[in-house]
OpenMM code with the backbone's topology and positions (N, CA, C; nanometers):
from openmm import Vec3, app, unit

residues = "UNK UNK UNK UNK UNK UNK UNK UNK UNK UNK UNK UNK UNK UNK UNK UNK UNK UNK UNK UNK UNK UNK UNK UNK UNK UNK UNK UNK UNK UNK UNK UNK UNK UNK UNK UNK UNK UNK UNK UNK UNK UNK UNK UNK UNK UNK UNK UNK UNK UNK UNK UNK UNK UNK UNK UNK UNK UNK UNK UNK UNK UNK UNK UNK UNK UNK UNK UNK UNK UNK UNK UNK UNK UNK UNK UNK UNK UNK UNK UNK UNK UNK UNK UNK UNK UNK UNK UNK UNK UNK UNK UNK UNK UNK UNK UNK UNK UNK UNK UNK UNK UNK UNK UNK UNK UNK UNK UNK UNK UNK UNK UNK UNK UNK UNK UNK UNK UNK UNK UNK UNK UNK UNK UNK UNK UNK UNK UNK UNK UNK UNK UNK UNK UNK UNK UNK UNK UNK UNK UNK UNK UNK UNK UNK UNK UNK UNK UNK UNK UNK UNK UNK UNK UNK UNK UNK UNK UNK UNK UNK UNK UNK UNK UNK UNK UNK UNK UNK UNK UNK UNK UNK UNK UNK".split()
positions = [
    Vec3(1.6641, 1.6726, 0.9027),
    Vec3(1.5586, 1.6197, 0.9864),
    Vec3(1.4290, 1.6964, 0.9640),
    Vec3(1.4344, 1.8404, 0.9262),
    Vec3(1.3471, 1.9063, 0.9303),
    Vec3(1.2661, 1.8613, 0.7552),
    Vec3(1.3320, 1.8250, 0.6928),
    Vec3(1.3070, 1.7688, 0.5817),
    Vec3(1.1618, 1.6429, 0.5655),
    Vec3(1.2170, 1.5470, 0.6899),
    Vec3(1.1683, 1.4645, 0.7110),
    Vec3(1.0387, 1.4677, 0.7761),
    Vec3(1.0416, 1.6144, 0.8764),
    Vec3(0.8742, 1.6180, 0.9238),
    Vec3(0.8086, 1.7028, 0.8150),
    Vec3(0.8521, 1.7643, 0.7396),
    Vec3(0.7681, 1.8294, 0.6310),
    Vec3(0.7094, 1.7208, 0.5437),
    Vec3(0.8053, 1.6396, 0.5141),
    Vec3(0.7671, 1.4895, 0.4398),
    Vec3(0.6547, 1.4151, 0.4742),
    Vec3(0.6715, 1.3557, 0.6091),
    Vec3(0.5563, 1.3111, 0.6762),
    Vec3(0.4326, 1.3690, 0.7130),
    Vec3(0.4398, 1.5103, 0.7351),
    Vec3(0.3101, 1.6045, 0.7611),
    Vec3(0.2570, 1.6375, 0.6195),
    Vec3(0.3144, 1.6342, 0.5346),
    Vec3(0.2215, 1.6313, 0.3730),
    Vec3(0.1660, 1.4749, 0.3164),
    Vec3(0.2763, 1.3638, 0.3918),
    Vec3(0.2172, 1.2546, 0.3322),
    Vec3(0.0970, 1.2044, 0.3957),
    Vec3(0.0704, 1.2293, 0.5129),
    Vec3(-0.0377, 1.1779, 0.6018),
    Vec3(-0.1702, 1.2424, 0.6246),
    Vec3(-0.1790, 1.3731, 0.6816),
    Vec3(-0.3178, 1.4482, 0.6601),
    Vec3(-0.3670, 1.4566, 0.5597),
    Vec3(-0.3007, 1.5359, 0.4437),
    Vec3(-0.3783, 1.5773, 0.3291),
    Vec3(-0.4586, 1.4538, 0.2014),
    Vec3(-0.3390, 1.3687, 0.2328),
    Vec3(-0.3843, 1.2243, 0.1347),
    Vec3(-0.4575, 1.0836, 0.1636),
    Vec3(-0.4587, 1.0778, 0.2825),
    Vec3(-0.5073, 0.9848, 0.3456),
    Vec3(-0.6636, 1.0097, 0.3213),
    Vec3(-0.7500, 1.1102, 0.3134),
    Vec3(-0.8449, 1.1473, 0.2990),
    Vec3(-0.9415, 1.0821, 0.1546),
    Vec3(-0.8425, 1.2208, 0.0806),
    Vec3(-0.9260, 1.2783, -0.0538),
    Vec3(-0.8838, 1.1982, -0.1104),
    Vec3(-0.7638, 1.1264, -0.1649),
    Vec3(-0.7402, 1.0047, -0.2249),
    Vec3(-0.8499, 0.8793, -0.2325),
    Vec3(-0.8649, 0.8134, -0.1589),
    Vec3(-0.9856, 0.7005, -0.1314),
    Vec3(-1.0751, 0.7461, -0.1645),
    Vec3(-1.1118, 0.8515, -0.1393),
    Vec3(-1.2767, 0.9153, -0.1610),
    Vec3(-1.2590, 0.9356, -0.3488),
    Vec3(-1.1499, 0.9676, -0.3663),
    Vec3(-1.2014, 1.0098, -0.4988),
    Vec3(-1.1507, 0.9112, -0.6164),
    Vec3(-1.0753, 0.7689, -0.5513),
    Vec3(-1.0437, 0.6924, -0.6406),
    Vec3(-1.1863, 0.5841, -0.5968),
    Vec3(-1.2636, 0.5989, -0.5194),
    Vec3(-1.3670, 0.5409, -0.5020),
    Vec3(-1.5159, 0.5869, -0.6177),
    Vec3(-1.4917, 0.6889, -0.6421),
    Vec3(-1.5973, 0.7522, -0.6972),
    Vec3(-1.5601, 0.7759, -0.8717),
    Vec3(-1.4131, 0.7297, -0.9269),
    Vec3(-1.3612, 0.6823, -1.0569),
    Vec3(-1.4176, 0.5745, -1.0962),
    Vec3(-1.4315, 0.5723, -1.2343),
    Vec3(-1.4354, 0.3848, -1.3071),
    Vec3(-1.3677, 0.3572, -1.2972),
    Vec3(-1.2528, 0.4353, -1.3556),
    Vec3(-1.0856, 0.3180, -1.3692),
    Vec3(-1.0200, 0.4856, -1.2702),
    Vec3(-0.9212, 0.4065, -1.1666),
    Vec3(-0.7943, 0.4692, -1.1105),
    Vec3(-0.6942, 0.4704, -1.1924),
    Vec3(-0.6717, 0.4521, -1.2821),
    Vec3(-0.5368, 0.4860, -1.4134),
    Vec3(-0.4832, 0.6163, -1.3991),
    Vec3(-0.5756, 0.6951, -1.3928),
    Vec3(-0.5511, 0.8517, -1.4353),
    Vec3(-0.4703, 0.9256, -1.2627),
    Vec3(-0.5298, 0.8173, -1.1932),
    Vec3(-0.4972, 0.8987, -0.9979),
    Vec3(-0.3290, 0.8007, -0.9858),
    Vec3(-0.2975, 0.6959, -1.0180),
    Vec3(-0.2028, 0.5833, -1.0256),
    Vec3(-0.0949, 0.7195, -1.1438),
    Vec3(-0.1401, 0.7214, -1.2363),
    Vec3(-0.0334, 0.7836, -1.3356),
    Vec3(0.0048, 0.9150, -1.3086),
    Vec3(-0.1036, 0.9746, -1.2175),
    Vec3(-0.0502, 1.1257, -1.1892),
    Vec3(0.0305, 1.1002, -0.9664),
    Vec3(0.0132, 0.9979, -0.9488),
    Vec3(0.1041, 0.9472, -0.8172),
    Vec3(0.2132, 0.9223, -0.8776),
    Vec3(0.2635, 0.8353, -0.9937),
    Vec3(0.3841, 0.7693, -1.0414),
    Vec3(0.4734, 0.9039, -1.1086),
    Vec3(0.3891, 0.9834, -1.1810),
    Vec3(0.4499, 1.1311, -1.2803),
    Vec3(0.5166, 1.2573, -1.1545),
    Vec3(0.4234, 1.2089, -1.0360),
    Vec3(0.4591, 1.3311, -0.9420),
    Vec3(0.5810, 1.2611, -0.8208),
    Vec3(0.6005, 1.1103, -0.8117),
    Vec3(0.7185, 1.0530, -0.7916),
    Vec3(0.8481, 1.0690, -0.8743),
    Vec3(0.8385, 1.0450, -0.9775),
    Vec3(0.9031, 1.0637, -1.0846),
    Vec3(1.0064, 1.2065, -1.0520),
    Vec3(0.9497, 1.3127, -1.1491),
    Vec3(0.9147, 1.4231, -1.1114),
    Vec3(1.0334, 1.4766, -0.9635),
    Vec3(0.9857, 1.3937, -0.8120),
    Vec3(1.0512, 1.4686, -0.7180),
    Vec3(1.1526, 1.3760, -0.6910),
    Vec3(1.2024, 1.2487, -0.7367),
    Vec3(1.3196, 1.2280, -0.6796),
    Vec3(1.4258, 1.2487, -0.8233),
    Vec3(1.3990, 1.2834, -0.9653),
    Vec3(1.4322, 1.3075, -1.0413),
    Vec3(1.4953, 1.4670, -1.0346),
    Vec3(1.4289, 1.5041, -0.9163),
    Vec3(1.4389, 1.6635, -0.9169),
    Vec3(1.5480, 1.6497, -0.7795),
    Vec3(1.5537, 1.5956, -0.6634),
    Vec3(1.6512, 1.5698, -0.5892),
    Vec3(1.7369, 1.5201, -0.6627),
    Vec3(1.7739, 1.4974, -0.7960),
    Vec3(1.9109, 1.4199, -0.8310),
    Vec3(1.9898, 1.5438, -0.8742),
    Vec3(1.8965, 1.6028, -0.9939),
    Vec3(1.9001, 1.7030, -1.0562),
    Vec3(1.9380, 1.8417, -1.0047),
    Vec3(1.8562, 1.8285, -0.9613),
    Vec3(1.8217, 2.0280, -0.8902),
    Vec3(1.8086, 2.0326, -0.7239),
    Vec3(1.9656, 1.9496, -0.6341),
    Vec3(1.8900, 1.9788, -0.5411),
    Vec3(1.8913, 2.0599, -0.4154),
    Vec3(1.9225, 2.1857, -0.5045),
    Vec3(1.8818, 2.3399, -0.4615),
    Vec3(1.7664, 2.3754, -0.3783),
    Vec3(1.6511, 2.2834, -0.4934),
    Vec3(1.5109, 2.3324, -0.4777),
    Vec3(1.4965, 2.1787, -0.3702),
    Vec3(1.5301, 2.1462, -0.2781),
    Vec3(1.5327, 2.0327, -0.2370),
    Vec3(1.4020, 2.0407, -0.1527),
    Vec3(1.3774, 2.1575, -0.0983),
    Vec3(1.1901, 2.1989, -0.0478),
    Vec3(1.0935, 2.1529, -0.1260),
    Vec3(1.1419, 2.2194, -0.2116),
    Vec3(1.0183, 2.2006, -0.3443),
    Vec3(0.9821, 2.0071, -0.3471),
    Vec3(1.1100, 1.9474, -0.3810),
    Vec3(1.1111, 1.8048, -0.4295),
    Vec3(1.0415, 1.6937, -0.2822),
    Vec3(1.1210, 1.7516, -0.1810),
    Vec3(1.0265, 1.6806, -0.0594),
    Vec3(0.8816, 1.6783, -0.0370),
    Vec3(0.8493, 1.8066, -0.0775),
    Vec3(0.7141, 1.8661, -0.0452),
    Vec3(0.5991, 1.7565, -0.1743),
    Vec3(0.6642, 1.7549, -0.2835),
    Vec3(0.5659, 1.6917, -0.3929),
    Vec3(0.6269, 1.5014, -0.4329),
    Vec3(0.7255, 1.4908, -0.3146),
    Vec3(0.7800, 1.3388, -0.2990),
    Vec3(0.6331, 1.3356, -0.2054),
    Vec3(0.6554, 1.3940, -0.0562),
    Vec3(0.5357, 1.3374, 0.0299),
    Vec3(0.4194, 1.3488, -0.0023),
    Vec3(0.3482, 1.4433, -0.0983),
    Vec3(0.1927, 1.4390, -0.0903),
    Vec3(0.1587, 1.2866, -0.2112),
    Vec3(0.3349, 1.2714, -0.3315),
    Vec3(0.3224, 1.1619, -0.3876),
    Vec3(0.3083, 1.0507, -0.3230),
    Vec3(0.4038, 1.0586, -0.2083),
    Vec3(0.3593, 0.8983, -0.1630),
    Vec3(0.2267, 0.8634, -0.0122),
    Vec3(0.2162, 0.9876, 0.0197),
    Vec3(0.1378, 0.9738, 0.1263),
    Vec3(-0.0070, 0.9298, -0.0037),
    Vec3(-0.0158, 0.9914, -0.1436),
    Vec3(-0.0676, 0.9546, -0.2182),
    Vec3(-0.0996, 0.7872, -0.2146),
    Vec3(-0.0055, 0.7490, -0.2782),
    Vec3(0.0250, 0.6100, -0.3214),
    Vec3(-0.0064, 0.4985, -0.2271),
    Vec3(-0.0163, 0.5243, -0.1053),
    Vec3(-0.0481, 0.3937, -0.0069),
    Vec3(-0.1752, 0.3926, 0.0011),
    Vec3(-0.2538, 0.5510, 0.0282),
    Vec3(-0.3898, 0.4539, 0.0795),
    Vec3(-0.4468, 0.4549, -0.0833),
    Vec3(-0.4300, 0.5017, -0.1976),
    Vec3(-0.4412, 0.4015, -0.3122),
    Vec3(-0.4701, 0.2477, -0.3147),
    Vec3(-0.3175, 0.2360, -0.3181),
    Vec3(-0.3067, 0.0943, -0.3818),
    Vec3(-0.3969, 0.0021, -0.2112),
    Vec3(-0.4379, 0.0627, -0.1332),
    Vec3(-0.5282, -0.0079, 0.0034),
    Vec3(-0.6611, -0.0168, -0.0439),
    Vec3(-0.7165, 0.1256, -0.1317),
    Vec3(-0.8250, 0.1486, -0.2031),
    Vec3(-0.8383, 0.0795, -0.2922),
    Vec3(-0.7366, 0.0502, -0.3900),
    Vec3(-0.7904, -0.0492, -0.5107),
    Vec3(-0.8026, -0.1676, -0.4534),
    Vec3(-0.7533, -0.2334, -0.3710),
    Vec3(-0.7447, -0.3832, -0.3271),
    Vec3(-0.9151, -0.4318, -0.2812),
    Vec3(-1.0147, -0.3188, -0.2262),
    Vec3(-1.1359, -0.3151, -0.1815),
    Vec3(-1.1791, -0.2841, -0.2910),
    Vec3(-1.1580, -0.1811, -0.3934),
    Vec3(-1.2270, -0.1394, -0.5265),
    Vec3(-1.2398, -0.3383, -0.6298),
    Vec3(-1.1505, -0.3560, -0.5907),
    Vec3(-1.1249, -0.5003, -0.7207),
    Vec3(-1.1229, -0.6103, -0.7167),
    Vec3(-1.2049, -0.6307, -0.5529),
    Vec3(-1.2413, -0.7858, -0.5087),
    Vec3(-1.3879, -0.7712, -0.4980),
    Vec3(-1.4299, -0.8686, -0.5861),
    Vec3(-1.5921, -0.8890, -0.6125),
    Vec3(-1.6786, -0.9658, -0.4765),
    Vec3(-1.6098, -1.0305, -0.3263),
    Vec3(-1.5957, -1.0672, -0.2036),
    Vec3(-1.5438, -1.0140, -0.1361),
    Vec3(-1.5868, -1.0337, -0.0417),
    Vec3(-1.4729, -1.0373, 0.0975),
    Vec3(-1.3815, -1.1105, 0.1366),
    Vec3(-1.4240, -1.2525, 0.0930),
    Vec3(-1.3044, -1.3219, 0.1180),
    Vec3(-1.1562, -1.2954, -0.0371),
    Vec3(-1.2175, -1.2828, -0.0949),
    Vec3(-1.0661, -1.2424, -0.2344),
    Vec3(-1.0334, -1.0938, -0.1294),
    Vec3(-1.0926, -0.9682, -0.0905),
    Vec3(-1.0562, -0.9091, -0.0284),
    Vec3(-0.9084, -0.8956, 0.0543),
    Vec3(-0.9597, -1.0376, 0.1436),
    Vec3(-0.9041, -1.0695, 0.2254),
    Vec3(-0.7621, -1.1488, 0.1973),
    Vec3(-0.7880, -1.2298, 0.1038),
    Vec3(-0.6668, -1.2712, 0.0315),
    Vec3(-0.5927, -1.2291, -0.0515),
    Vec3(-0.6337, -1.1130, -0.1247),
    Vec3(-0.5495, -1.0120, -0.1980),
    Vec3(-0.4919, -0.8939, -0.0851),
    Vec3(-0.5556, -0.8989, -0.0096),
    Vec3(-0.4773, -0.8120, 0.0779),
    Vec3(-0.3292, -0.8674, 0.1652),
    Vec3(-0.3697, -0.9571, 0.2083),
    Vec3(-0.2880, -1.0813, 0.2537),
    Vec3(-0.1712, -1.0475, 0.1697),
    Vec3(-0.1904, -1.0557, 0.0648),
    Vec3(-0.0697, -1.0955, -0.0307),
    Vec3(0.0032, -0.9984, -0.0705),
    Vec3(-0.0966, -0.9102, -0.0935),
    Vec3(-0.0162, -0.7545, -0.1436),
    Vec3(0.0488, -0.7294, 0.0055),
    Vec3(0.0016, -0.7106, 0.1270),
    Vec3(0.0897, -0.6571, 0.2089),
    Vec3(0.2342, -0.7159, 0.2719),
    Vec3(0.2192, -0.8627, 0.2637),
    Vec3(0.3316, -0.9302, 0.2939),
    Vec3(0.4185, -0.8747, 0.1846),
    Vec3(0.3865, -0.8925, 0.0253),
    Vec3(0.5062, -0.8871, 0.0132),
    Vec3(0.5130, -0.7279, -0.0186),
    Vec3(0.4361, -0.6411, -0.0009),
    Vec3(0.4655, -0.5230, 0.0101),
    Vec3(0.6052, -0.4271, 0.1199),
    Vec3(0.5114, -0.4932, 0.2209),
    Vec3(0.5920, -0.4912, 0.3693),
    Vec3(0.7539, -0.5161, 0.3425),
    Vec3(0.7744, -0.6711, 0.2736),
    Vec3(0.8894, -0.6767, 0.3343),
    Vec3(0.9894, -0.6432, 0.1959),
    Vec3(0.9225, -0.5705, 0.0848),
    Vec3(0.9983, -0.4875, -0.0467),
    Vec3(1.0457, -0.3543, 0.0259),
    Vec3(0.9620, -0.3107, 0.1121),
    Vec3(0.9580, -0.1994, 0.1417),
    Vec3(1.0594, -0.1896, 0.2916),
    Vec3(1.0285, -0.3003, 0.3283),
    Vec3(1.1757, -0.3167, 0.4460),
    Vec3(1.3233, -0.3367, 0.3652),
    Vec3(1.2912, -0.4258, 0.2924),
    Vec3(1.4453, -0.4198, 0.2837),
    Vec3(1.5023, -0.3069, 0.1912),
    Vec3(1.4192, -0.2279, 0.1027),
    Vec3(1.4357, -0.0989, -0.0239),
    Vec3(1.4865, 0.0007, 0.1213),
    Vec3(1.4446, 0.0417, 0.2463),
    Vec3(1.5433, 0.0998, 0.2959),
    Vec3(1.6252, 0.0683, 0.3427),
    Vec3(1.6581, -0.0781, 0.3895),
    Vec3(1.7818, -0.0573, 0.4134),
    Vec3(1.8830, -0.0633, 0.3286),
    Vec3(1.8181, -0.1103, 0.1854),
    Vec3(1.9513, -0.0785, 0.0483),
    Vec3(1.9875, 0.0596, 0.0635),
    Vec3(1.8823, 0.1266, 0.0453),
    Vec3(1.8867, 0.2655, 0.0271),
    Vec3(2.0040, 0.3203, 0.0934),
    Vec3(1.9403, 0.3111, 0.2387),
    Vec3(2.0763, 0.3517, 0.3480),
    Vec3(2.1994, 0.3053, 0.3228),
    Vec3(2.1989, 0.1545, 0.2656),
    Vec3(2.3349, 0.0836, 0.2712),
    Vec3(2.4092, 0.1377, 0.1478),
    Vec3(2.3466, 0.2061, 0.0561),
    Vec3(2.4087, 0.2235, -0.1196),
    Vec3(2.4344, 0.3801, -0.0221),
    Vec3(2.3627, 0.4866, 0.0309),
    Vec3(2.4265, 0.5717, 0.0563),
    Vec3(2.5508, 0.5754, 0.1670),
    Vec3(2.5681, 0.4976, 0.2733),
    Vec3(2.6480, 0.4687, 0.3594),
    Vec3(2.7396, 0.4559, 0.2393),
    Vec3(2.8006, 0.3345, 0.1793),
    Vec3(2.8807, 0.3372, 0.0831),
    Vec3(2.9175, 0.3948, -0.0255),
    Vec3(2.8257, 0.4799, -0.0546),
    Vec3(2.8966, 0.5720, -0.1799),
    Vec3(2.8970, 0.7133, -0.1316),
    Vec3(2.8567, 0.7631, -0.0210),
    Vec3(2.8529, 0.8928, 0.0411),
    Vec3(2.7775, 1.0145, -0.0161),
    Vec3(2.6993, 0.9424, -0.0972),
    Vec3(2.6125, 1.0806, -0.1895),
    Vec3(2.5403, 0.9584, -0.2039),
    Vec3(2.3994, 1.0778, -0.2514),
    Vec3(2.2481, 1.0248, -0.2648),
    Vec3(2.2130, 0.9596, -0.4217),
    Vec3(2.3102, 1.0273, -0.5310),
    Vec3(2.2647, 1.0093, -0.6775),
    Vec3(2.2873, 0.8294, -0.6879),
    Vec3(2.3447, 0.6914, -0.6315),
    Vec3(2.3228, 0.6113, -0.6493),
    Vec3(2.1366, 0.5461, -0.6257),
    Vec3(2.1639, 0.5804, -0.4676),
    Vec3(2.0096, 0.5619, -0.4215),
    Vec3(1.9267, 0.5933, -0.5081),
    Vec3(1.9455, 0.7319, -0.5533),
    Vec3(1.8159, 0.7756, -0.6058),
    Vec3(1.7978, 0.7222, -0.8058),
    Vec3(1.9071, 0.6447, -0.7893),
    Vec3(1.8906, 0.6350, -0.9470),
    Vec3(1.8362, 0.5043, -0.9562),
    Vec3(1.7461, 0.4567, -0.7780),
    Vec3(1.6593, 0.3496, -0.8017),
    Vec3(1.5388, 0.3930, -0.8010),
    Vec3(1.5427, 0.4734, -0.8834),
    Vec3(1.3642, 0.5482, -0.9368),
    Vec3(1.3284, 0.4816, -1.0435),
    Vec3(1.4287, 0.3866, -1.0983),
    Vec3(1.3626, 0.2547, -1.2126),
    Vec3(1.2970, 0.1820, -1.1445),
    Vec3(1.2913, 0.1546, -1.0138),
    Vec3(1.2051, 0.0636, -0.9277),
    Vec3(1.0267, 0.1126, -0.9400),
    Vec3(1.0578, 0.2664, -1.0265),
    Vec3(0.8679, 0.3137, -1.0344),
    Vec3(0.8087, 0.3020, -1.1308),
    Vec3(0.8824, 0.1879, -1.2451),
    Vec3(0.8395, 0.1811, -1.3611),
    Vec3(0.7831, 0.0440, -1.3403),
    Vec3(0.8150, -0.0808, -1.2593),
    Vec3(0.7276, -0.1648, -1.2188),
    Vec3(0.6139, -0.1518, -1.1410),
    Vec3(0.6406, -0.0022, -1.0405),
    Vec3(0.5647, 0.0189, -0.9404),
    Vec3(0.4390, 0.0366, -1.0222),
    Vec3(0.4538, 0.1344, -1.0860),
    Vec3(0.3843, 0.2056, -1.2333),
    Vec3(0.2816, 0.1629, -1.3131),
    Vec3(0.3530, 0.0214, -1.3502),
    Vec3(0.2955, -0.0971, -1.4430),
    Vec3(0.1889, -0.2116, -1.3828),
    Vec3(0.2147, -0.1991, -1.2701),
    Vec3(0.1075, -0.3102, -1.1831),
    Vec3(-0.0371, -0.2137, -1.1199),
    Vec3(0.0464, -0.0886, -1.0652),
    Vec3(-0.0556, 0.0114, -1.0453),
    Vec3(-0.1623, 0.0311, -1.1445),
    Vec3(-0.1271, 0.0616, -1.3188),
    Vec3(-0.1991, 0.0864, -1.4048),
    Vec3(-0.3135, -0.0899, -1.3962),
    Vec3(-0.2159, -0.1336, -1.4321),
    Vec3(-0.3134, -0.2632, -1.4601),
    Vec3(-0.3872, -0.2929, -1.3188),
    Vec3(-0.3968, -0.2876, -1.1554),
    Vec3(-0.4715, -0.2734, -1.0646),
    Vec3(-0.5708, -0.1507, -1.0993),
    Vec3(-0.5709, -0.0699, -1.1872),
    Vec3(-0.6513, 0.0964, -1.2082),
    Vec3(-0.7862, 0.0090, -1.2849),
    Vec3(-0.7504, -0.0474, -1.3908),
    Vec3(-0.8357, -0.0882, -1.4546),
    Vec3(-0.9912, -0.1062, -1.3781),
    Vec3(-1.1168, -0.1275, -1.4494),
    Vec3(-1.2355, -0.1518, -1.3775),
    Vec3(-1.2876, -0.2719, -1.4133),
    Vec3(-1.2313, -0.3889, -1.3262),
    Vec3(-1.2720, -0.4715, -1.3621),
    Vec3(-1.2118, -0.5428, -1.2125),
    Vec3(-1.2398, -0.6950, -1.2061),
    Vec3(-1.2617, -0.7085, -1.0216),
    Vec3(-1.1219, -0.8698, -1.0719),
    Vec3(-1.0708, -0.8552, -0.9551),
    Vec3(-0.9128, -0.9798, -0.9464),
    Vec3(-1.0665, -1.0763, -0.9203),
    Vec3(-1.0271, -1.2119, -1.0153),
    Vec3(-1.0580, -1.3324, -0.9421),
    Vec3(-0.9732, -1.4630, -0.8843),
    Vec3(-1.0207, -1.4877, -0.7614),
    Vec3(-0.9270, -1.5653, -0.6511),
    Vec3(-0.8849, -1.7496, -0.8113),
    Vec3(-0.7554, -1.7476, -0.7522),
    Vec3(-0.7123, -1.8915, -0.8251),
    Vec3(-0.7252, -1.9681, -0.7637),
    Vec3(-0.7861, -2.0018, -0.6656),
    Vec3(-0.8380, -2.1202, -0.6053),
    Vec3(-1.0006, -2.1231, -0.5670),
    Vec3(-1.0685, -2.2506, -0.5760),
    Vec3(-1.1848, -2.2367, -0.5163),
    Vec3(-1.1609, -2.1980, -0.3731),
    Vec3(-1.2808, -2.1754, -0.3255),
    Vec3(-1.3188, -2.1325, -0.1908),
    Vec3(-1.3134, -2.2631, -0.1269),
    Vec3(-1.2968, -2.3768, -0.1519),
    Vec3(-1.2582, -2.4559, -0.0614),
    Vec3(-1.1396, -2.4556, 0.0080),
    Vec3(-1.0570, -2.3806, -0.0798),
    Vec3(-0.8894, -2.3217, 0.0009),
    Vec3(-0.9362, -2.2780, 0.1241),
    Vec3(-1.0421, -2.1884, 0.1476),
    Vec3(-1.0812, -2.1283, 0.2653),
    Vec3(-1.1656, -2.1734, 0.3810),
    Vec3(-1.1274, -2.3057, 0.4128),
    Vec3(-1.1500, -2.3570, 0.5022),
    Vec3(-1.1391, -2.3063, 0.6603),
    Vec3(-1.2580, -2.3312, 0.7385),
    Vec3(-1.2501, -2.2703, 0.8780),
    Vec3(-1.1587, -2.3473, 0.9656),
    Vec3(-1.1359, -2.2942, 1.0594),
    Vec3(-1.0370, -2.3493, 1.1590),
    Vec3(-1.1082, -2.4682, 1.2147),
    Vec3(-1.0810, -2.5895, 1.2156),
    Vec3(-1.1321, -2.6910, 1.3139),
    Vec3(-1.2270, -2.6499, 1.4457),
    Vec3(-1.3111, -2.6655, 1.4337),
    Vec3(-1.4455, -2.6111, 1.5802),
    Vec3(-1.3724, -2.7553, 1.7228),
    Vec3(-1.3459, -2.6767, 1.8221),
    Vec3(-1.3313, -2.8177, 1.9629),
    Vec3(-1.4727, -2.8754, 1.9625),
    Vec3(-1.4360, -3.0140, 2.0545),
    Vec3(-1.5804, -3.0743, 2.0261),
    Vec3(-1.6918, -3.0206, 2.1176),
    Vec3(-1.7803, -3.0040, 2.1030),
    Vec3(-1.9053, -2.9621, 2.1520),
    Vec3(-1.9340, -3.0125, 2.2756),
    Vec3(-1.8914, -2.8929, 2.4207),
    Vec3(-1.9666, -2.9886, 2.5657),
    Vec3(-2.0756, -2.9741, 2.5515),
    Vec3(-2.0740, -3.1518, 2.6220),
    Vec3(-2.1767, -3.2428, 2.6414),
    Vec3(-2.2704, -3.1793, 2.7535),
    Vec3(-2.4291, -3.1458, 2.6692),
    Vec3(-2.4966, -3.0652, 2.7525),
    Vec3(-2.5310, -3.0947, 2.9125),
    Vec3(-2.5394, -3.0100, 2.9931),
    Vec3(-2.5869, -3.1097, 3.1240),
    Vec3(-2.7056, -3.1515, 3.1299),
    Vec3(-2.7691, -3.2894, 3.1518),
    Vec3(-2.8921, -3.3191, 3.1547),
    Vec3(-2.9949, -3.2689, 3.2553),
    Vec3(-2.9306, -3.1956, 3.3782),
    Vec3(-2.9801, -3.0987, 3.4838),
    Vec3(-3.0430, -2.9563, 3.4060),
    Vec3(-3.1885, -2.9361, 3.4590),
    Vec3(-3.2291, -2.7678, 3.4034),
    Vec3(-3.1234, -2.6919, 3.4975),
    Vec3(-3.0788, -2.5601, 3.4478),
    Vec3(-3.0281, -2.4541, 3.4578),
    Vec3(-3.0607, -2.4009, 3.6135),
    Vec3(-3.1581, -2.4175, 3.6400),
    Vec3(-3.2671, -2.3665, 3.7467),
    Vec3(-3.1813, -2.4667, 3.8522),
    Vec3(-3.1615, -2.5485, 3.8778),
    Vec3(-3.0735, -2.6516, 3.9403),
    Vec3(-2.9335, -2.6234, 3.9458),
    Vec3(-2.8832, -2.6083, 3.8736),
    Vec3(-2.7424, -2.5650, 3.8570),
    Vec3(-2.6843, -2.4506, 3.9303),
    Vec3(-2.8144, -2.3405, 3.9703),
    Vec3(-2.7621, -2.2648, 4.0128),
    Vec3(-2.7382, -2.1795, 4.1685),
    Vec3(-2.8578, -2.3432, 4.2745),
    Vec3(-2.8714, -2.3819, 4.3583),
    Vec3(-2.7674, -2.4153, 4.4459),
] * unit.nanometer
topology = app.Topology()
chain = topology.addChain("A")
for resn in residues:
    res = topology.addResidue(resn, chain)
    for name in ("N", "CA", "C"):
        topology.addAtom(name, app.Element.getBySymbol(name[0]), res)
C-alpha cells in the first residue's frame, strides 16, 4: 500500500506541471513521448526482473506515468488547428482512452488473481509499443485535420422565440 502512495505522490505534483509547459514550448514532442515510453519500459521491465529494487521501479513507473497523461492532454491542444477539432479529438481520445484504461485494470487484477504472481500482468508491457507508436506519430509538428466538414457540428435546435409582449416594460411592472 505504501507502494501505492509513493506512486501517486510522484505521479501527480511533480508532472502535472513541467510536462505541459515544456512539451508546449518543443516543435515536435517525440523526444518527451520517447523518453515517457523508455522510462515505462525501463520500470515495469525492472519489477519483472529485479524486484528487489521494487522502490526504485515504482518511483520511475510514477513520475513515467504521472508523465504520460497530462502529455498526451497537451498534444491534443498542441495539434488541433480549432477549437472545435479540439473538442472532437478530445472527445475521442478520452472515451476510448477511459474505457482501455478501465478495463486494462481489471485484466490486470484478473490475470494476477489467477496466476498468483505479477510476471503475467506485467508481461503486458507489449501494450507500450502501440502506446509508443501513436504517441510518436501525435509528437510530430504538424496539426490533426477533422474528417468531416463542420457541418457535422451542428448546434442544438434553439426553442421557438417568445412572442414579444406588445405592452412597454414600464407597464408590466405596475
Amino acid at each position: 500500500m505504501l507502494c501505492l502512495g509513493v506512486f501517486a505522490s510522484l505521479a501527480v505534483p511533480l508532472t502535472d506541471t513541467a510536462g505541459p509547459v515544456l512539451a508546449a514550448r518543443l516543435a515536435t514532442q517525440r523526444p518527451l513521448v520517447a523518453a515517457v515510453a523508455a522510462t515505462k519500459a525501463a520500470a515495469l521491465l525492472g519489477l519483472l526482473l529485479a524486484p528487489h529494487l521494487g522502490w526504485v521501479w515504482i518511483c520511475a513507473l510514477g513520475l513515467a506515468t504521472g508523465s504520460a497523461f497530462p502529455l498526451a492532454f497537451t498534444l491534443l491542444g498542441l495539434r488541433s488547428p480549432t477549437p472545435q477539432v479540439a473538442a472532437r479529438l478530445s472527445g475521442m481520445a478520452q472515451t476510448g482512452g477511459y474505457l482501455i484504461a478501465g478495463a486494462g485494470s481489471l485484466v490486470i487484477g484478473l490475470l494476477h488473481a489467477f496466476t498468483g504472481t505479477w510476471g503475467l500482468p506485467l508481461l503486458l508491457l507489449a501494450l507500450l509499443v502501440p502506446e509508443t507508436v501513436f504517441g510518436l506519430l501525435a509528437g510530430r509538428p504538424a496539426f490533426v485535420h477533422a474528417g468531416h466538414s463542420t457541418e457535422t457540428l451542428r448546434e442544438l435546435p434553439r426553442p421557438p422565440a417568445v412572442r414579444p409582449t406588445t405592452r412597454p416594460l414600464r407597464e408590466l411592472r405596475r
